[in-house]
N, C-alpha and C positions, 0 to 999 in steps of 0.2 A: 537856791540853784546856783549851782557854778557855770561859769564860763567856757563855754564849746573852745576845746582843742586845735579846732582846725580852723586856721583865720584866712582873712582874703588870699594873702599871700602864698600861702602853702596852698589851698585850691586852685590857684593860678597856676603854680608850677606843675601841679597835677595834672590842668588841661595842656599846658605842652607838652609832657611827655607822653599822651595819650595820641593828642594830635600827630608826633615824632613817630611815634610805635605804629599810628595806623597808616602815615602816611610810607613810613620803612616795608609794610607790608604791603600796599597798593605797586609798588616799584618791584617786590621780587614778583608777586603775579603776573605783572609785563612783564617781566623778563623773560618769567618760565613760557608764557604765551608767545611772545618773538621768536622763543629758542623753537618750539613746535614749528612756528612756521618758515623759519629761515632753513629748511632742508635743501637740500639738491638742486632741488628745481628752481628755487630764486636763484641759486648759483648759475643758474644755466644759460650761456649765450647762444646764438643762431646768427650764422650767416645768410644772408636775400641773396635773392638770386643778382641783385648789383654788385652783392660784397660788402655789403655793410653789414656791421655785427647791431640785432637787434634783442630783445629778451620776449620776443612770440617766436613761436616753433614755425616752420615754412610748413605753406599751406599744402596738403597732400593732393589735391584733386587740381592742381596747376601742372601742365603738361612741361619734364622735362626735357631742355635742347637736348640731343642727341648728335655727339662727336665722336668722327672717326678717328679710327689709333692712326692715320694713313697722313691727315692731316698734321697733327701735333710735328713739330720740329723739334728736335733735340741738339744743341750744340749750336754754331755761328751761322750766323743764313745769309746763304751767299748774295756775295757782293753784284749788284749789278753792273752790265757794261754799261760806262760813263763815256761820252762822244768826246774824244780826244781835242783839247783844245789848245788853241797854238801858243807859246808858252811867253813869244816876244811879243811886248807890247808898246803902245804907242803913248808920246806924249810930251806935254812941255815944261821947261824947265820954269816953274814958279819963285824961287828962290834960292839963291847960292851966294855965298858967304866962301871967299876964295883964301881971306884969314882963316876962319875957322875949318873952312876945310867940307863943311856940309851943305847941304840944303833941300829941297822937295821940289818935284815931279809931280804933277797935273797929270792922271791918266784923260787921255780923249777921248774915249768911251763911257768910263761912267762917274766921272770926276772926282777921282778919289784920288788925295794927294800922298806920297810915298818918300819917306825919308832916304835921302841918297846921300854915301859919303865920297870924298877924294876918291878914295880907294879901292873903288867898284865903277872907276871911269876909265877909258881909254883915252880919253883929249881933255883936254879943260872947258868946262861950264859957262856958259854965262847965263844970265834970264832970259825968257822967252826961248831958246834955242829950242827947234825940233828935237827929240831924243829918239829910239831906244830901246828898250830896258827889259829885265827880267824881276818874277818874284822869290826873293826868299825871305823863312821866316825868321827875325832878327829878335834881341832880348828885348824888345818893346813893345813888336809888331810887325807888319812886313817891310823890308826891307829892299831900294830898287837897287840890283846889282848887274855888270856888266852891260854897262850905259854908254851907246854909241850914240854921235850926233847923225843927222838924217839930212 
């Protein structure tokens, strides 16, 4: 008797390509099986009634609000009347620098300090001095301008 043809090795490689082929076929039938189910409807999002986009369809038997077309605004919505407030205000002079030429204003109302220059004074500064002043908006922030002593 002769010696069988087919040796360990060549059976080996037999069962991997076998294993390869059935495993290459198990991966198209998911796919074809995905491909059935990914139609439309997994595509589909829904907005809730908060506004959030969810993937369930909103519930039909939930009662919808009901808006008037009378209500809705189109365009800029007017401005309301603001109580005119008096434009001078009050305060003391925290620091001035008579080289440099600057220094800041202590409002006495609500303590908020306001850079003031030379420039937007009618007298000369010192510290502590009663002031004053008006707001404008400068390249930093507001600015105290047209600062008289009191």
């Amino acid at each position: 008797m002769g010696k069988s043809q087919e040796t360990y090795n060549k059976k080996e490689k037999e069962k991997k390509r076998l294993k390869k082929r059935q495993e290459k076929e198990a991966k198209k039938l998911a796919r074809k099986d995905e491909e059935k189910n990914s139609g439309l409807d997994s595509m589909m999002a829904y907005v809730d009634e908060d506004g959030n986009i969810t993937d369930t369809p909103p519930d039909p038997t939930k009662k919808k609000k009901v808006i008037k077309a009378e209500n809705i605004v189109i365009g800029v919505p007017t401005r309301e009347e603001m109580p005119e407030v008096d434009p001078i205000r009050k305060g003391a002079v925290e620091f001035f620098n008579d080289e440099k030429g600057f220094g800041f204003i202590k409002e006495d109302e609500t303590n908020e300090k306001y850079f003031v220059h030379v420039s937007s004074t009618t007298e000369e500064l010192g510290e502590n001095d009663k002031v004053t002043f008006e707001l404008e908006q400068g390249m930093k922030g507001l600015n105290a301008v047209r600062v008289k002593k009191v």
